[in-house]
N, C-alpha and C positions, 0 to 999 in steps of 0.2 A: 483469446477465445473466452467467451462469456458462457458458463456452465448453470444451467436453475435445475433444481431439484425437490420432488414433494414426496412428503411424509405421509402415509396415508395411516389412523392409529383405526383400529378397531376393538369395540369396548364388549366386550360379553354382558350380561346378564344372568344371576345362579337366579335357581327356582328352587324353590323347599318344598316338599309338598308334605299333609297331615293323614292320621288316620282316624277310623271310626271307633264306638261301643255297641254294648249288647244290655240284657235285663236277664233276670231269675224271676221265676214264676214257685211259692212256694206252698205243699199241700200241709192241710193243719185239720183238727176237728171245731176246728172254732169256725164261726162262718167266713167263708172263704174273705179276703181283703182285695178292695179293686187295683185291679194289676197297675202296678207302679211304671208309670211310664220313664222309656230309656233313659240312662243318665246322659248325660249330651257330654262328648269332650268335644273341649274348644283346641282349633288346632292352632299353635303359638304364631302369632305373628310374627310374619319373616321380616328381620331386619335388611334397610337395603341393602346392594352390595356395596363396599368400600370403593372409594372414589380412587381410579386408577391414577396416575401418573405419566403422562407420555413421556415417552424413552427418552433420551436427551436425541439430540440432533448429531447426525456424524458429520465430522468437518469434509467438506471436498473440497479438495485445491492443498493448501499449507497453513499451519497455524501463523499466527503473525509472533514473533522474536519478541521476547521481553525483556524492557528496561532494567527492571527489577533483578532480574536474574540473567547479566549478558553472555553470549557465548563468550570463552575465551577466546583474548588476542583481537575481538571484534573494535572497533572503535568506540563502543560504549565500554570498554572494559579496560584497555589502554591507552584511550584517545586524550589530548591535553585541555578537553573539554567544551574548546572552539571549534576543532575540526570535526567534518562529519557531514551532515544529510539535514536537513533543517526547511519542514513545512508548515505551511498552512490550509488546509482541506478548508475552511470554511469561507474562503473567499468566495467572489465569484468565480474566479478561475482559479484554477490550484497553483498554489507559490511551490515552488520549491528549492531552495539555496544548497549551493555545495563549497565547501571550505576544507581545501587541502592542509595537509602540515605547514606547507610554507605562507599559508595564510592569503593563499588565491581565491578570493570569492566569483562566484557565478550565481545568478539567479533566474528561472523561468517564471514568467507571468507578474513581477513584483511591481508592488501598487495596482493590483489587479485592477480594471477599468475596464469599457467598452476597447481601447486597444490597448492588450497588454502591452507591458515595457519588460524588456529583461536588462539584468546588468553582468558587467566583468569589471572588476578590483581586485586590487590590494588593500588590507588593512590591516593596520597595528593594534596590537592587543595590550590592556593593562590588565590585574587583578581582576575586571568587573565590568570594564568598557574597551571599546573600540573604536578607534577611527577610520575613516576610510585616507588612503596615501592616495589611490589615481583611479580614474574609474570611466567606463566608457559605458552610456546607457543605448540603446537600439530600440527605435518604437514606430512601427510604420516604415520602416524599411530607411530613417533617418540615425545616423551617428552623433552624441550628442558627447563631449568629456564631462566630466563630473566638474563640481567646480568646489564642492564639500561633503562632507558625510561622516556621521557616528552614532553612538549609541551607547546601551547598556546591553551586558548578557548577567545569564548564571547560568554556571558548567552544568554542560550534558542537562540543561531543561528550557533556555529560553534566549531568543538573539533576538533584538529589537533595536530601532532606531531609523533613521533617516538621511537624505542625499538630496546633492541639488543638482542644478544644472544651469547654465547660463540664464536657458529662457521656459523657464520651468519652475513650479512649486515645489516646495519640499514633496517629496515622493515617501510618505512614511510606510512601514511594514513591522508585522511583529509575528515571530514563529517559536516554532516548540521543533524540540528536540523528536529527531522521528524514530519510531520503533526501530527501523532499519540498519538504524546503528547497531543494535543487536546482536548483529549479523556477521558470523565470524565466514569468510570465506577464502580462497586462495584462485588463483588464476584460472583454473580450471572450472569455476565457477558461474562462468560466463558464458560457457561451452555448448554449443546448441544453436538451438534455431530459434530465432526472435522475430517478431513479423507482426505488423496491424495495418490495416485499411492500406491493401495493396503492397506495403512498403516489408521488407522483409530482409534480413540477416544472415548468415552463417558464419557461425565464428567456431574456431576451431581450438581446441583445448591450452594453446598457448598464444593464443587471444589475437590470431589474426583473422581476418573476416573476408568474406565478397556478398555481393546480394545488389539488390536493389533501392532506389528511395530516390524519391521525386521523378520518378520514372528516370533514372540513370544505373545504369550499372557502374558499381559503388564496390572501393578494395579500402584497407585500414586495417587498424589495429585496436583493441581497444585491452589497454596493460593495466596492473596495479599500478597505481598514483603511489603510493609508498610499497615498494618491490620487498617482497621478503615477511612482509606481514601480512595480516589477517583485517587489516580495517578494511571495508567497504567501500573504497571507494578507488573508480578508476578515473584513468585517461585516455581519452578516445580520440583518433585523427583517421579523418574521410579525406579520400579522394575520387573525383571522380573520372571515370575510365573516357580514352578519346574514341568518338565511333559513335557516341548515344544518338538516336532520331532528336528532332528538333520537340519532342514534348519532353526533354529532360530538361530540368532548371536548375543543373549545377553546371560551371564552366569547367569543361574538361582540365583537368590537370592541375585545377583551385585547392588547396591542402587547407582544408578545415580541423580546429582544434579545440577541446574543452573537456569538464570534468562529467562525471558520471558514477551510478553506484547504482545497486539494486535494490527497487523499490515493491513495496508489497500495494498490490491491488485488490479490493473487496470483491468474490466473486458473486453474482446477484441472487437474490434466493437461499442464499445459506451462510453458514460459518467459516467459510475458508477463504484464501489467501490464492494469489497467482503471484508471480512475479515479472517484474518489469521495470525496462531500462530507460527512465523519461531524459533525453542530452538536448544540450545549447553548445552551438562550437560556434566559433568565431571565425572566419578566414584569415590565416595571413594579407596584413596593409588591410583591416580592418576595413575588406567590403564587402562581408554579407555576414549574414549568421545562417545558422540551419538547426531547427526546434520541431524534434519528435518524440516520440513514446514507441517502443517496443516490446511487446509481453512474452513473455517465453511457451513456448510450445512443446 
């Protein structure tokens, strides 16, 4: 839900106002002197009034989490520097990468383009760089394996590099470490009601779900990726239920799997924050994926 809100300031204006004088008329035996006309007081010019300051603006929605200062336990605060939440808002499409502890990569929209491509690997890490081990790219509804891939990072600020594919250009990308990492949470933090453009959630405080999405009625799970901590990031598996009308576009009983974490959305018109679950799962025998966003309500 998209929230705008206005400020309305209102400015006073002070008024000063002046006063007047008077004369003496004085008898003498000298001939009289012609009356001295009133002495005039000038009434002081009023200075304007001081130029006000509009209030600041109240945040509505949530402040966004700082790098600078992470919650405890969040993955900016404990994480091994690689794993984590990892965008780039300024593409044409918005990237977004997710890298588990065990160094599972997933991506939405990357090499952003007329049709996005998303990817799922594996990569190895050194001190500064990374390789890609195996990697499966999806772009147009085609499965393509990797056939190389690497790069350069620095912890907790920047993951960059490139992939190939048989019958494909290098596919390059480069991201920033997202605030989101920030984000110290615990399972329960998922808990609620998540829902955009028809497609809608219920998950329950120990993170199993039902709702809907692609017009199916839809059951899962969505757990901490590392159980017991506080990093941000989960694992989500859909299924969808047998029974759906023919406008559902999952195959009943297809177990779709990938990563996820919560991500902060700008709400319009102001300073604050929503939150939101953007996922990529993959099917089991890799034949389909399924690529949404869900804001919390």
């Amino acid at each position: 839900m998209k929230t705008k809100f206005a400020l309305t300031i209102t400015l006073f204006t002070l008024a000063a106002c002046g006063g007047g004088g008077g004369s003496d008329n004085a008898a003498t035996n000298t001939p009289p002197a012609t009356n001295t006309p009133p002495t005039a007081v000038t009434t002081p010019a009023t200075s304007p009034p001081p130029a006000t300051t509009p209030p600041p603006k109240p945040v509505i929605g949530e402040a966004l989490p700082s790098l600078a200062s992470p919650q405890p336990g969040s993955t900016a605060a404990v994480g091994n520097g690689v794993e984590g939440i990892w965008s780039n808002a300024s593409s044409f499409f918005l990237e977004i990468g997710f890298i588990d502890s065990q160094n599972n990569l997933s991506a939405i929209n990357i090499n952003s383009s007329a049709v996005p491509k998303h990817l799922f690997g594996v990569i190895s890490t050194t001190s500064s760089g990374w390789s890609l081990i195996s990697g499966l790219e999806t772009s147009n509804f085609l499965f393509s394996p990797t056939t190389s891939g690497g790069g350069t990072y620095t912890a907790k600020q920047t993951f960059a590099g490139s992939y190939m594919t048989a019958s494909a250009n290098p596919n390059n990308f480069s991201w920033t470490y997202d605030p989101a990492n920030a984000l110290s949470v615990n399972q329960s933090s998922v808990g609620g009601t998540w829902s955009k453009s028809g497609d809608s959630l219920v998950i329950g405080s120990d993170g199993t779900f039902t709702g809907t999405f692609l017009n199916c009625n839809v059951s899962g799970t969505l757990l901490l990726a590392s159980p017991g901590t506080s990093k941000n990031l989960y694992q989500m598996i859909l299924t969808a239920a047998a029974g759906n009308t023919n406008a559902c576009q999952i195959p009943a009983g297809l177990r779709f799997t990938g990563n996820t974490g919560i991500t902060f959305v700008p709400l319009i018109g102001n300073n604050g924050y929503i939150r939101s679950i953007p996922f990529l799962l993959k099917s089991d025998g890799n034949t389909g994926t399924l690529v949404g966003q869900l804001n919390k309500q």
